[in-house]
N, C-alpha and C positions, 0 to 999 in steps of 0.2 A: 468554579474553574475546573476543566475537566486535564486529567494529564497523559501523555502520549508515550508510551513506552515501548520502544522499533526491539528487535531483534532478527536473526538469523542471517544477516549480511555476510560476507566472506571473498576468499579468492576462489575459483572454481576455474577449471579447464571448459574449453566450448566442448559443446555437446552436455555438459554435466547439469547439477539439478540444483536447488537454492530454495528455503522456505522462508519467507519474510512473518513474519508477527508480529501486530500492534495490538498493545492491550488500553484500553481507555480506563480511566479509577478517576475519582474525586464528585464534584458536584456535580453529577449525568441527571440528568431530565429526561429524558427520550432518545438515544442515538439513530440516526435518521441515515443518511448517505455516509458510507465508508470507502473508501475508497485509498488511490497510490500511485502516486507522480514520481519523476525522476528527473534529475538532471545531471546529465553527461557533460564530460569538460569542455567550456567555452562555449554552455549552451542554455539554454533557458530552461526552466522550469517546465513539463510536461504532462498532462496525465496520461497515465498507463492502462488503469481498472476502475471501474468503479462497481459499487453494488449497493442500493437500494433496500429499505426495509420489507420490501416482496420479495426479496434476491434475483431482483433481474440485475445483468449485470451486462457491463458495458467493457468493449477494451481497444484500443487503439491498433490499427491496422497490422501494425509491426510485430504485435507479439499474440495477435488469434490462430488457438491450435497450439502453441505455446505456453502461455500463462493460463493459472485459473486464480479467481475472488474466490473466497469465502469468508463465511461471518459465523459467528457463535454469538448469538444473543445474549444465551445467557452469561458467559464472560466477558461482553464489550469488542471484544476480540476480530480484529479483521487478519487474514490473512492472503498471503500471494503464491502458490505453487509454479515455483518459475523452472519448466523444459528445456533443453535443449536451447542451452544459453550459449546466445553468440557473445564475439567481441563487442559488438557495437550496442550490449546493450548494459554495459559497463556504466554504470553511474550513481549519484545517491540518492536512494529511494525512500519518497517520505510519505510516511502516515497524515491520512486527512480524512476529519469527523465532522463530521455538521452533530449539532444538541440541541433539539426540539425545545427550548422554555418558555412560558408562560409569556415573554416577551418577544419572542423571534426566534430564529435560527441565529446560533452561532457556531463558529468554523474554527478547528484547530489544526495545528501544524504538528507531526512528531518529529524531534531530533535529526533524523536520518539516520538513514545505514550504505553503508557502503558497499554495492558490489561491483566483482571486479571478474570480467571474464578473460583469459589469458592463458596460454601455454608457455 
């Protein structure tokens, strides 16, 4: 079982800055795709970022030029540099791992975190 541990969520004014951190611990095999969805109120579940064990990395129209992935291998650790955050991208943002084992991929959810853009 591998486990998902969010950090850096908060309240933050528009325009201001926000670092997300998920750190992955327990039974890892290979972590594979890391990546960070969100969902805003009265809305669905979304991806945000994604990135890859080559670190190419993917991210949804709404936040390119805005948001950056990255990964620390050796800590497990995905993270999200989020710019020049609007209102509308207000919502709770969650960690998701795929782990390479010997039987398949499998996929984990983190807790969430809450962020909140607002003056």
């Amino acid at each position: 079982q591998v486990r998902l541990v969010e950090s850096g969520g908060g309240l933050v004014q528009p325009g201001g800055s926000l670092r997300l951190s998920c750190a992955a611990s327990g039974s890892i095999s290979s972590i594979d795709v890391m990546a960070w969805h969100r969902q805003g109120p009265g809305k669905q579940r979304d991806l945000v970022a994604s990135i890859n064990t080559y670190t190419s990395t993917q991210y949804v129209d709404s936040v390119k030029g805005r948001f950056t992935i990255s990964r620390d291998n050796a800590k497990n650790t995905v993270y999200l540099q989020m710019d020049s955050l609007k209102p509308e991208d207000t919502a709770v943002y969650y960690c998701y791992v795929t782990d390479r084992t010997r039987i398949g991929l499998r996929a984990y959810w983190g807790q969430g975190t809450q962020v909140t853009v607002s003056s």
